[in-house]
ZALO-112855 format. One record per residue (C-alpha): residue in three letters; y, x, z. Coordinates in steps of 0.001 Angstrom, whole numbers, plus 500000, padded with zeros to 6 digits. Layout:
N
ALAYXZ
...
***
This chain:
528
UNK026604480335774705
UNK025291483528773226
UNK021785483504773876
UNK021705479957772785
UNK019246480961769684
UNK019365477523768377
UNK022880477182767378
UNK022990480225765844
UNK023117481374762713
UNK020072483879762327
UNK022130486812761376
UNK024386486264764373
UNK021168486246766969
UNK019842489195765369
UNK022694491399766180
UNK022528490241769696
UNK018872490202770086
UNK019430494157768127
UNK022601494720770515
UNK024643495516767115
UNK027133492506767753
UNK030069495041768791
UNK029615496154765220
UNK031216492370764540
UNK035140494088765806
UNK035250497176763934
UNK036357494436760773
UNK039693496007759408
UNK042037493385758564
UNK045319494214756070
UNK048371491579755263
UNK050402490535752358
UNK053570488695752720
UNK055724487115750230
UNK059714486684750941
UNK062416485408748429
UNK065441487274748913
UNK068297485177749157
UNK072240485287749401
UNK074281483756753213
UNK074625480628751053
UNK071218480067750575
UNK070841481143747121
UNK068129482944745252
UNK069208486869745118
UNK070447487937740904
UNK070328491231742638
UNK068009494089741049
UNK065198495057743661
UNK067154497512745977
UNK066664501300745243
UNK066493501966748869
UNK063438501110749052
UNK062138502668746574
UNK059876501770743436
UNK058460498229743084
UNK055854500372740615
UNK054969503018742729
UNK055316502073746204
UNK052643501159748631
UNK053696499258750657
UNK057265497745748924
UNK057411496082745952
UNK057756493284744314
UNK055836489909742667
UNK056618487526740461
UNK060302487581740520
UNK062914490668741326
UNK063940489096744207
UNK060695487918745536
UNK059691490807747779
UNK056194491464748477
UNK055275494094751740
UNK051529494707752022
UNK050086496956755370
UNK047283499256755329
UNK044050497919756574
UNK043336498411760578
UNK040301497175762915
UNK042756496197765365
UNK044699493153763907
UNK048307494424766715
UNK048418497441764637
UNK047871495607761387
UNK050981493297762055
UNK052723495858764086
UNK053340497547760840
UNK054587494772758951
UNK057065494239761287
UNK058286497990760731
UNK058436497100757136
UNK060858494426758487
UNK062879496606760421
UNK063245499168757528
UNK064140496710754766
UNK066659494179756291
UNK069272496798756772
UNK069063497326753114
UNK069473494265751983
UNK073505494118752939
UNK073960490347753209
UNK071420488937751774
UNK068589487937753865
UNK064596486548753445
UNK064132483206752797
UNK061437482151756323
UNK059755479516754076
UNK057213479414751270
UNK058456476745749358
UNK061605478188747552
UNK064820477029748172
UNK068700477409746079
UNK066968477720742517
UNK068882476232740132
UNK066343476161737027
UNK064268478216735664
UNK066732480751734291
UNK067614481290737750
UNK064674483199738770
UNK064527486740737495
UNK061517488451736258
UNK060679491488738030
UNK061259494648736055
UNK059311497871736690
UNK060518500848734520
UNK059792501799730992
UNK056123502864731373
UNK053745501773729433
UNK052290500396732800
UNK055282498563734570
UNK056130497104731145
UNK052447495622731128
UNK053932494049734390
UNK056642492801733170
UNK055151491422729888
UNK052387489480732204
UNK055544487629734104
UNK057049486859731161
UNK053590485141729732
UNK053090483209733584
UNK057092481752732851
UNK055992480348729190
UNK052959478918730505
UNK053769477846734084
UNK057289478177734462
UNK059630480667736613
UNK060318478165739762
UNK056467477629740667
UNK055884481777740736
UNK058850481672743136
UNK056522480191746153
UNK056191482660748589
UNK052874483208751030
UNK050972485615752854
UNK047310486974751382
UNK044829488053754489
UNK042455490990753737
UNK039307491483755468
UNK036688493550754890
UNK033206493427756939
UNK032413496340759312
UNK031223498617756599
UNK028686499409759571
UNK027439495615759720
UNK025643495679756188
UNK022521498101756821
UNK021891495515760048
UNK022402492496757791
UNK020155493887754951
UNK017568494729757593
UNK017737491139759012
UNK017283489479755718
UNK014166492185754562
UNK016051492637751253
UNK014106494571748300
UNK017169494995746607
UNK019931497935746717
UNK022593497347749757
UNK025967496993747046
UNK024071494471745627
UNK023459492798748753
UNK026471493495750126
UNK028310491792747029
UNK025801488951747307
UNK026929489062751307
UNK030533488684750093
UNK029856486059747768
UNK028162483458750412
UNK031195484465752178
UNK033571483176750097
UNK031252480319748918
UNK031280479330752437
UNK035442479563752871
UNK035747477253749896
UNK033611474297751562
UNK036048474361754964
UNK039165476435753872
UNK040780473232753934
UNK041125473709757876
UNK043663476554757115
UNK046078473811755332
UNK045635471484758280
UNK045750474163761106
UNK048661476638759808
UNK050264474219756001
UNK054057475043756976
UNK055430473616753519
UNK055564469936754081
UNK058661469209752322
UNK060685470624749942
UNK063932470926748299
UNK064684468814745154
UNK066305471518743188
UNK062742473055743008
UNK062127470115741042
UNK065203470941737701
UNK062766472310735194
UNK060050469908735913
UNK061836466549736658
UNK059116464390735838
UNK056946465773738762
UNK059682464054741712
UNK058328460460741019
UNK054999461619743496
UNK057229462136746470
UNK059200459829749186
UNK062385461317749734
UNK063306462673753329
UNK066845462882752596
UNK069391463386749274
UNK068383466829749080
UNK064835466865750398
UNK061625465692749575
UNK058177465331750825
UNK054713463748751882
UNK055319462371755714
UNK051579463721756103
UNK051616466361753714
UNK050625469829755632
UNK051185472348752493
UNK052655471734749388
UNK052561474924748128
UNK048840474831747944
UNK048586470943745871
UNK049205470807742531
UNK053041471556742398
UNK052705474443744155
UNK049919477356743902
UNK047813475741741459
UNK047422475449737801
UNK046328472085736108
UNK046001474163733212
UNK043368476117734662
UNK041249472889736145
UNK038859473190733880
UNK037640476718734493
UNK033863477234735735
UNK034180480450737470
UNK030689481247738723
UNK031088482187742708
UNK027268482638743183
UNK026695486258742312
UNK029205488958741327
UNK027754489511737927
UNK027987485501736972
UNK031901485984738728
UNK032894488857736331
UNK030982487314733136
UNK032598483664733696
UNK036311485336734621
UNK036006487766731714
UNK035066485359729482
UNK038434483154730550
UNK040216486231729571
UNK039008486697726123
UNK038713483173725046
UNK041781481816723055
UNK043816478792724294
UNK045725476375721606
UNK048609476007723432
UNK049152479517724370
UNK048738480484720482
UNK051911478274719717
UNK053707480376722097
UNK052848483157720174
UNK052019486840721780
UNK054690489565719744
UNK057902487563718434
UNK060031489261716451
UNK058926492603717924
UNK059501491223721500
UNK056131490367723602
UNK056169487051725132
UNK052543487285726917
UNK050157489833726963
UNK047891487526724975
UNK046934484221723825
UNK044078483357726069
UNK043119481231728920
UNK044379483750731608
UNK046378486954730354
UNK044286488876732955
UNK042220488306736571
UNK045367488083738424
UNK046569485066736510
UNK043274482626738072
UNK044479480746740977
UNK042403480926743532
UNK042404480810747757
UNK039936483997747956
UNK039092486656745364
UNK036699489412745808
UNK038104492960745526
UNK037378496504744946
UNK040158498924744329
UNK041246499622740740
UNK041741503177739340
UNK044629503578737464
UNK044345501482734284
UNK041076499965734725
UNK040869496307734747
UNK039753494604738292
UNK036477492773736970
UNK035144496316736041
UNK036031497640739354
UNK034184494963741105
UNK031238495238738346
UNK031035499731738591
UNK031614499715742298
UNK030909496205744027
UNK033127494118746407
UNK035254496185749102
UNK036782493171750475
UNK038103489339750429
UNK042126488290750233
UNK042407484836751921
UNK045123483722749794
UNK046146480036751367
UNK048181480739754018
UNK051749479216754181
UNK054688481188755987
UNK055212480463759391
UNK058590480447759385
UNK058423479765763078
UNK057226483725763682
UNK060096486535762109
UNK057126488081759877
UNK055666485611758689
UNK052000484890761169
UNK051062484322764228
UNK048575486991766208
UNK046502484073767411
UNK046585482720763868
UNK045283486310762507
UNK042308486466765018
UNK041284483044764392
UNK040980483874760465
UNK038843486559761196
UNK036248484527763479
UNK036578482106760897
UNK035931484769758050
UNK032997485782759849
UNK031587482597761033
UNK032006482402756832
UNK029462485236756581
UNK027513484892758779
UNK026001481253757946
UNK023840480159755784
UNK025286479693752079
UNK023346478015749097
UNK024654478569746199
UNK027229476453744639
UNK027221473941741726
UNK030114472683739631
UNK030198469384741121
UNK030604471075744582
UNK033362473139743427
UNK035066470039742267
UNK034637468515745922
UNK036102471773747602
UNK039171471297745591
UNK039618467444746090
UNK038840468251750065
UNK041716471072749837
UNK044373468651747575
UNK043787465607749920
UNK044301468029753721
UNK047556469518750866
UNK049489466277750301
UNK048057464165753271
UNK045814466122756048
UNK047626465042759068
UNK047382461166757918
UNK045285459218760461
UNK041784458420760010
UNK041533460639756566
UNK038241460932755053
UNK036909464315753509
UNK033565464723751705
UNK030962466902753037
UNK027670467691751525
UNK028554464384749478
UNK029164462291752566
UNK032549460775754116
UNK033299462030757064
UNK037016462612758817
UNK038784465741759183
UNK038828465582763258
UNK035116465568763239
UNK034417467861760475
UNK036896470431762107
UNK035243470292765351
UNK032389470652763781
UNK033633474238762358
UNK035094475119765102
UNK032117474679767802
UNK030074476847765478
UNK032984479310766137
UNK032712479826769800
UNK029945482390770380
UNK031348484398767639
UNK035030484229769480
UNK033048485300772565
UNK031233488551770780
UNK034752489398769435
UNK036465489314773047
UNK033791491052774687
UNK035759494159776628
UNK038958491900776290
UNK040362490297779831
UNK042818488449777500
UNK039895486801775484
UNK042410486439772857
UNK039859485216770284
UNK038485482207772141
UNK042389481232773252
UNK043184481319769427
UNK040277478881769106
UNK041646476504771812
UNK045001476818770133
UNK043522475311767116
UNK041327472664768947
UNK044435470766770394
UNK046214471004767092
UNK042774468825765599
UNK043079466621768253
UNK046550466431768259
UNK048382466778764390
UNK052386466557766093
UNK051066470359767355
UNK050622471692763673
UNK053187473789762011
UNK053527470810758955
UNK054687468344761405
UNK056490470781763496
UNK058955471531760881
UNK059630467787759772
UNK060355466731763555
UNK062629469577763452
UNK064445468517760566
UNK064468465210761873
UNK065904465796765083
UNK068895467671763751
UNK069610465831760659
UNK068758468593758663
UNK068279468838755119
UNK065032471401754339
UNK067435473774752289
UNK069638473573755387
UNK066909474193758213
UNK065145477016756177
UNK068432478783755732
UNK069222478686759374
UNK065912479479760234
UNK065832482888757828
UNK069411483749758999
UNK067838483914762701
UNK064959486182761588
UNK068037488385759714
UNK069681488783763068
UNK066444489284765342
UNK065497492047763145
UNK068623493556762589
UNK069395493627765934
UNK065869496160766562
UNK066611499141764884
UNK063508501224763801
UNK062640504250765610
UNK064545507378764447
UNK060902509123763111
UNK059507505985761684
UNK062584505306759726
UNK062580508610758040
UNK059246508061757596
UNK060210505152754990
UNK062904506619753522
UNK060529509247752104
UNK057663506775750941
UNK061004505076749152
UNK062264508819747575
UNK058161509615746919
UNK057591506589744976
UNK060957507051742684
UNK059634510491741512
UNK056203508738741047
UNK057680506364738405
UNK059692508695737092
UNK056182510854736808
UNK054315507721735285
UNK057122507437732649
UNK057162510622731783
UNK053562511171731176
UNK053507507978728673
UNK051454509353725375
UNK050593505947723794
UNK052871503110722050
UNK052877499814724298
UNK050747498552721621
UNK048053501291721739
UNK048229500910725502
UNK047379497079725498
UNK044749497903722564
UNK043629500492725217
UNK043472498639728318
UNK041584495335726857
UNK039027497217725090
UNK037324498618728388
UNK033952497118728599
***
């Protein structure tokens, strides 16, 4: 299938025709996962974030999101994907023994919140810094509410062989510089992963139902839903709730035009979001008696607050704001940001699932990818809402290129146009994991019972279990497998001293504090 020219995208064949296509591995790939921590009745953790493990500021690899008990452990980037969740699952190992018994909840939709009030806001120290943190949180709560930033997930990085881009620029005889086309390389990228990123809902959505406690600050929102039992809810085709609009999106921000076809258009249109004043948000007010309740008054507080599945990313220096990272120094990298814990694997993703994201990333990248107009943005989203609530329902139509066509077709479509790049990637391998992960997903199109979505309903079905029920069950499981593989002697000492090193780095941050918190906000928004 390789040296069929025809089917290829023109960057692909030139590799081959160049030999360059091992280039296509050398890809380093990093992981994010989200966990709530939660007590052996199933209830969310009132618990500070434990000082074992160090400083939810400082750390970097520990800390902490939304809320203080919703954990967050990221991994350095690696080119080979085993190492990449090798090392999550010695984050794993090092933390659970912390935790006493409390445990982390396997599933991305929360569970045992009773309210709002119930979900703390994570605290970082008394820096001028961690309080920014802190303020931000508070601002999401007023405008969104505490339960929704409760949802837990897990946020793929890749980032192209930096050795790929001088081939690519080559290939396309580009005039301009090679950030610029390497940021314009990124872009079509993640152009390209909002027309199909639907498929990850379908092929890996594990948040089909959903406890109706989640529901106590937001009543009003339970009329859209069937009821699986007295405690549960759900869509019987839904595939990921977290990703449809009562999870990890924001009606509030639907009307936001965020330009995706060039990095400068990107920064100017998200920039702009953040400096434009919202009516609503003014009646919440910004300083209240003396106390902030948001960092400001405008569409989004800052970048992180746009909901999005894939952002563009450069590495911040201390205090600088991400859209002038990406503006001084270009894009280092894309974080996939749709995937659903698989609360069927102890940390969170499958290995087959990882290598298929990163053919699928690169199948992204390497297509063609005309740039994108509002009314195509506005399809992507209805194609990812309708695969959210509904994408295992037979015979379900999606919209591509402003035709109807199903989601069977359509995602054999994609994932034809994946094989010869699953073949380049398991060249060397006798395994051929790649093109397995890709067969994998082909039965689970042809076949929806195989997906995680309906995996976990005909679970709860078949032992009369509630959702709250079969998600605590399932986390207390991953406690015990886990707990039961002690971390090697060296490695463990290895994070104990990452925890100590990153309590002296707070303490360092605090102490070097010069400006007042309002100074340091006046500061931090005037960069330009």
């Amino acid at each position: 299938m390789i040296s069929q020219k025809n089917d290829q995208p023109k960057r692909l064949q030139y590799l081959v025709d160049n030999n360059m296509h091992h280039l296509l591995q050398l890809g380093l790939k990093g992981i994010e996962k989200e966990n709530l921590r939660i007590n052996r009745r199933g209830v969310i953790s009132p618990t500070p974030h434990p000082k074992a493990l160090g400083s939810a500021l400082t750390h970097p690899y520990i800390t902490t999101d939304y809320s203080e008990a919703l954990l967050e452990f990221i991994t350095p980037p690696f080119a080979d994907i085993k190492q990449t969740l090798g090392y999550m699952h010695q984050i794993h190992q090092f933390v659970y023994p912390q935790l006493g018994e409390e445990m982390l909840l396997a599933t991305s939709m929360p569970c045992g919140i009773d309210g709002d009030l119930s979900v703390p806001i994570a605290e970082y120290g008394s820096s001028n810094v961690g309080k920014m943190k802190h303020v931000y949180r508070k601002g999401l709560w007023h405008r969104y509410g505490r339960t929704m930033q409760a949802i837990a997930g897990i946020h793929y990085n890749y980032s192209v062989p930096q050795a790929l881009w001088p081939m690519l620029h080559r290939q396309a005889g580009n005039a301009g510089s090679l950030q610029s086309f390497i940021a314009d390389g990124y872009f079509g990228l993640i152009r390209n992963f909002q027309r199909k990123g639907w498929l990850m809902l379908y092929l890996f959505g594990a948040s089909p139902a959903i406890c109706k406690s989640f529901f106590k600050s937001r009543p009003q929102l339970m009329d859209d839903f069937e009821e699986f039992d007295a405690h549960t809810l759900y869509h019987p085709y839904a595939t990921s709730l977290r990703m449809s609009d009562i999870g990890y999106k924001s009606k509030n921000q639907a009307g936001l035009k965020i330009d995706y076809n060039s990095l400068d258009g990107y920064v100017e249109s998200l920039s702009a979001a953040i400096n434009t004043p919202y009516a609503d948000y003014e009646k919440i007010g910004v300083k209240v008696d003396g106390e902030y309740q948001q960092l400001n008054a405008n569409i989004l507080q800052i970048e992180n607050e746009f909901y999005s599945t894939m952002r563009p990313k450069q590495i911040a220096e201390s205090g600088e704001k991400p859209t002038l990272a990406l503006k001084r120094r270009g894009v280092m990298y894309v974080e996939m940001r749709s995937l659903d814990l698989n609360l069927f694997n102890p940390i969170g993703i499958e290995e087959s699932t990882a290598r298929f994201i990163e053919a699928f990333l690169l199948c992204c990248l390497l297509q063609d990818s005309p740039p994108q107009a509002a009314e195509e943005l506005e399809i992507n989203n209805r194609n990812q809402l309708l695969v959210a609530n509904q994408g295992r329902q037979p015979g379900l139509m999606l919209n591509k290129n402003g035709q109807d066509i199903s989601l069977q077709e359509w995602a054999h479509q994609i994932l034809d146009n994946m094989q010869p790049i699953c073949a380049l990637l398991d060249l060397g391998s006798l395994d051929k994991p790649y093109q397995l992960a890709l067969q994998q997903q082909q039965a689970m199109v042809d076949n929806p019972a195989l997906t995680p979505s309906a995996h976990i309903l005909a679970c709860m079905t078949h032992n009369s279990q509630e959702f709250g029920c079969f998600a605590s069950n399932t986390s207390a499981l991953h406690k015990h497998y886990f707990t039961s593989q002690p971390l090697d002697s060296q490695v463990q000492q290895q994070f104990v001293d990452l925890a100590n090193l990153s309590l002296q780095k707070q303490a360092e941050v605090e102490a070097a504090d010069t400006l007042s918190f309002d100074d340091f906000l006046t500061r931090y928004f005037s960069q330009s």
